[in-house]
C-alpha positions, 0 to 999 in steps of 0.5 A, spaced: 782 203 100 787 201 105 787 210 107 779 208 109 779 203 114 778 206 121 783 205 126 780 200 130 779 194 125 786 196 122 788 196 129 784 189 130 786 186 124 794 188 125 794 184 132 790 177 129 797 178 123 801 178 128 799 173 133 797 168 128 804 170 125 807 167 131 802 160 132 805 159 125 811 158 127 810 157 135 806 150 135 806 151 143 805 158 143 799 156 138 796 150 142 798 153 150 792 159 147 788 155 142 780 154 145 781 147 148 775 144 152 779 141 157 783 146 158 778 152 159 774 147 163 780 147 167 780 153 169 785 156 163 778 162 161 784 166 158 783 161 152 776 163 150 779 170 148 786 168 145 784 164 141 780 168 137 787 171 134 791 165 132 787 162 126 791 156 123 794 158 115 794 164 111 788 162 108 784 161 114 787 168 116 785 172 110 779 169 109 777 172 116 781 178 116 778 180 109 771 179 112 772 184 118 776 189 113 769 189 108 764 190 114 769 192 120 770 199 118 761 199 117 760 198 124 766 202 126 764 209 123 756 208 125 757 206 132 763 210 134 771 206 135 769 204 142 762 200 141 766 196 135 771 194 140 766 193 145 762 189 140 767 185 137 770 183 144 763 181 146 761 177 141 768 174 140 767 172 148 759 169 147 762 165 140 767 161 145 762 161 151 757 158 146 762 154 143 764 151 150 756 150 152 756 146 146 762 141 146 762 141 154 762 133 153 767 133 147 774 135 152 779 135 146 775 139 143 779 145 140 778 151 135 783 157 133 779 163 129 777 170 129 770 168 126 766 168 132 768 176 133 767 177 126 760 174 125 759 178 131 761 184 126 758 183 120 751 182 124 751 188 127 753 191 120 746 188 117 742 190 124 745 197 122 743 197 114 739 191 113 738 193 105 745 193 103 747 189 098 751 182 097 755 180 093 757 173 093 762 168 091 759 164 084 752 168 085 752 174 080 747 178 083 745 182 089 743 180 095 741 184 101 745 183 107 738 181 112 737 175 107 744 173 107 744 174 115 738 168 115 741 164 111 748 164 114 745 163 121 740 157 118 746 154 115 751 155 121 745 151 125 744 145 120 752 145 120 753 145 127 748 140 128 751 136 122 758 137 123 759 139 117 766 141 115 772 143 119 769 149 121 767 153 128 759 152 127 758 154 135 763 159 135 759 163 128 752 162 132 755 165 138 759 171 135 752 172 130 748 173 136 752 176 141 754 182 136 746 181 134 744 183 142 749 189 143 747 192 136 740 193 140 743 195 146 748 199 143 743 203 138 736 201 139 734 206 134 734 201 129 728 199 132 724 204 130 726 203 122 728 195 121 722 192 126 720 187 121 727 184 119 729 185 127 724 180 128 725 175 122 733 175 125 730 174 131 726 167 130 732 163 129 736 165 134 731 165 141 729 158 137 737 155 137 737 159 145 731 155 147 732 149 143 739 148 142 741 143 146 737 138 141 741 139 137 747 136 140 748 129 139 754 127 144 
């Protein structure tokens, strides 16, 4: 299967390795580049996109890098190399703008991942083919990637709210509504087949804009 990945995600993928290779080993080359409140509030901005390619253990980083693998290439090949790229490096910058926005007070707050891109990337793909079927860990049947698509949101809301885990909640939201926004703008013929599902996906996101700040309990 690995003859079939598009050049890009490949391209992608080999470079989140490499980086995090070297945060693995380096833990000043990982804490000069990982997201830190205080340090971007400072003016080191660089962070909100070097962080998204350092990811804290192998675990962390196969997790996020298989997910890019299974959804990277859909993208890719629909919507050509340079709009993956454009989405992935959107929705990797909105994920940290969004994380930023909601742990401003929290100034030793830091996060490493590539899950905000990614989530960028795999709403995109579900934009595109609402009806592909999902497979999930522990649930054996089918379910199609819009139903996934709004629960992961819903989800990542009531973790985000709850601080649930040690996950980037804020950054998940941020990358899955950047990569929402530039799939319309990028190809806005999914309007003319996917109304429906585009607003049930919608209602989620344009609440959390309006009344995301409710949720922050610092």
């Amino acid at each position: 299967m690995i003859g079939n990945i598009n050049q890009a995600v490949l391209l992608i993928i080999v470079a989140n390795v490499l980086v995090s290779m070297k945060g693995f080993s380096d833990y000043s080359f990982l804490n000069k580049y990982k997201f830190q409140v205080s340090s971007i509030l400072s003016g080191e901005k660089i962070r909100m996109f070097t962080s998204g390619f350092l990811h804290v253990d192998w675990i962390h980083l196969g997790f996020n890098m298989y997910t890019l693998y299974l959804f990277g290439s859909i993208v890719a090949n629909r919507l050509g190399m340079p709009n993956f790229l454009i989405i992935y490096f959107a929705s990797l910058l909105s994920g940290s703008l969004y994380a930023l926005k909601y742990h401003k007070k929290e100034l030793y707050y830091s996060a490493v991942g590539a899950s905000g891109a990614v989530s960028g990337i795999v709403y995109s793909s579900i934009l595109l083919y609402p009806g592909m079927n999902l497979y999930l860990f522990f649930i054996p049947i089918a379910i199609p990637s819009y139903i996934f698509g709004l629960g992961y949101l819903l989800y990542s809301i009531y973790g985000m709210k709850n601080k649930v885990g040690n996950i980037g909640h804020s950054a998940h939201l941020g990358g899955a509504m950047g990569g929402f926004v530039l799939t319309l703008i990028l190809y806005p013929s999914v309007f003319n087949t996917h109304k429906l599902i585009i607003l049930l996906l919608a209602i989620p996101i344009l609440l959390l804009l309006i009344f995301g700040d409710k949720l922050n309990r610092n």
